[in-house]
C-alpha positions as CSV (number, residue, x, y, z in Angstrom):
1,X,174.6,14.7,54.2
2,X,177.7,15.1,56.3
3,X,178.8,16.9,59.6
4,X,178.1,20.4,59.8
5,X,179.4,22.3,63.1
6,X,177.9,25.3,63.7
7,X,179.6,28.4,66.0
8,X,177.6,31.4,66.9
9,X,177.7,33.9,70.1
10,X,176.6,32.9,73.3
11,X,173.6,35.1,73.5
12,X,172.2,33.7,69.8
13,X,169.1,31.8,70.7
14,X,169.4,28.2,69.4
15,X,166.0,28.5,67.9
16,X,167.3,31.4,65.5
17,X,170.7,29.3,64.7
18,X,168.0,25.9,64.0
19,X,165.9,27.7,61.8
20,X,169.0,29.6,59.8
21,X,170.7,26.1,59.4
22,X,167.0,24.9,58.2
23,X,166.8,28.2,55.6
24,X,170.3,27.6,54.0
25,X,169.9,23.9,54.0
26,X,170.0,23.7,50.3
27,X,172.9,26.1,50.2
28,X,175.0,23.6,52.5
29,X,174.4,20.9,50.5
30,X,175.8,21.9,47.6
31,X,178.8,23.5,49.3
32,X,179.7,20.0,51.0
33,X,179.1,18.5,47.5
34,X,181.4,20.9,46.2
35,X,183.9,19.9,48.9
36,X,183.9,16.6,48.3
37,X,184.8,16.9,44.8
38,X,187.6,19.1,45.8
39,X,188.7,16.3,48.0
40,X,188.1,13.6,44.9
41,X,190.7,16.2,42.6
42,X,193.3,16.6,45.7
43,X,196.5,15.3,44.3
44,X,198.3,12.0,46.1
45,X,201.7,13.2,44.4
46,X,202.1,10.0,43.0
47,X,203.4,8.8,39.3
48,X,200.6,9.5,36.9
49,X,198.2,11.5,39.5
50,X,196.6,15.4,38.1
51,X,196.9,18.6,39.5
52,X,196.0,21.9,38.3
53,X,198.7,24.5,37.3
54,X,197.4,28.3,36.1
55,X,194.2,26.5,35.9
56,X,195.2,23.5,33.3
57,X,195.2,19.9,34.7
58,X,198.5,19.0,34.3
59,X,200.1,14.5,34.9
60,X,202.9,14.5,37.4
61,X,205.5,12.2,35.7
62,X,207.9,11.4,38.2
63,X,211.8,10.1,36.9
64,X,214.6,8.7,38.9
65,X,217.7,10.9,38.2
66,X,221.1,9.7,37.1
67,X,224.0,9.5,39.4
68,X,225.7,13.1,38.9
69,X,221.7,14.6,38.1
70,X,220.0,17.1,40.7
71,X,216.5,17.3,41.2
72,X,214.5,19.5,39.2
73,X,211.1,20.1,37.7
74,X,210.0,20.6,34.2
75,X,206.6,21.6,32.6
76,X,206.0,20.4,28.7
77,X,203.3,20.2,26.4
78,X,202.6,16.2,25.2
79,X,202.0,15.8,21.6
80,X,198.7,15.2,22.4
81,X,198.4,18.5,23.7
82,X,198.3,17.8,27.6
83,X,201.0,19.5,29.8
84,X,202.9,17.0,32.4
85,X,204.9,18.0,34.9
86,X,208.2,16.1,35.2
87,X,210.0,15.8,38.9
88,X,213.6,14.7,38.7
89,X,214.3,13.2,42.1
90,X,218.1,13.0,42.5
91,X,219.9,10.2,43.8
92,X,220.8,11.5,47.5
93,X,217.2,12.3,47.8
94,X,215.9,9.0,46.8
95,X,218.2,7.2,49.0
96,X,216.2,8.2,52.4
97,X,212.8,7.6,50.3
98,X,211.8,4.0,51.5
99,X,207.7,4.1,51.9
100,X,205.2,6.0,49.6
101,X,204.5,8.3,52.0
102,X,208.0,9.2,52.0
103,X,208.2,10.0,48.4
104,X,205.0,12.0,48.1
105,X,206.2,14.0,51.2
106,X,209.8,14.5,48.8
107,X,207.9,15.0,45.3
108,X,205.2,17.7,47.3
109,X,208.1,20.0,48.7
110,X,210.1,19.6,45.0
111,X,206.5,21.3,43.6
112,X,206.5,23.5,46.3
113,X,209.7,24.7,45.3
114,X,208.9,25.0,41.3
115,X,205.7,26.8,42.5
116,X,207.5,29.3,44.5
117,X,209.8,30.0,41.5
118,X,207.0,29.9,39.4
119,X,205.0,32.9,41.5
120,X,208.4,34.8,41.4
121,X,208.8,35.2,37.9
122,X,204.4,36.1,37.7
123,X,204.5,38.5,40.8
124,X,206.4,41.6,41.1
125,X,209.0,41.7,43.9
């Protein structure tokens, strides 16, 4: 099923919190189902890999950028109709990316960035 930890007050008998946990057993199922679905849909920031934007799955497609090219990020609709999200890394950037965890770590805070800007334009100063 998975681990639960449970926290109550000192003076809460443990036979109360036993039979609670017993009554909202089927309740905690699902929500650590749910959970680990979240987990399955968590983004790795990698070429090709989904993550939701204003609710619509959207493909990261990530480009190297040309020499005198800064990095940016782009949202377009596919003719196919699916949105992708293109991250420009520029070249100064890429240069310090040498493992995968690097570049995730690099294409994450670019997102970050775009989603910030995004928010700005959505919400009202």
């Amino acid at each position: 099923m998975g681990k639960i930890y449970v926290r109550a007050p000192y003076h809460v008998d443990e036979q109360y919190i036993d039979s609670f946990i017993k009554k909202k057993k089927a309740w905690l199922k699902a929500k650590i189902s749910e959970q680990k679905q979240t987990v399955d849909l968590c983004c790795d920031f990698t070429q090709g890999s989904n993550l939701y934007l204003f609710g619509q799955l959207v493909t990261l497609n990530i480009v190297a950028a040309d020499v005198n090219t800064r990095s940016n990020v782009t949202l377009r609709t596919l003719e196919n109709g699916q949105q992708a999200l293109t991250i420009t890394l520029s070249q100064r950037i890429q240069r310090n990316l040498h493992t995968p965890l690097q570049w995730a770590i690099a294409i994450k805070s670019q997102l970050e960035c775009y989603f910030a800007q995004q928010a700005e334009k959505i919400i009202p100063p």
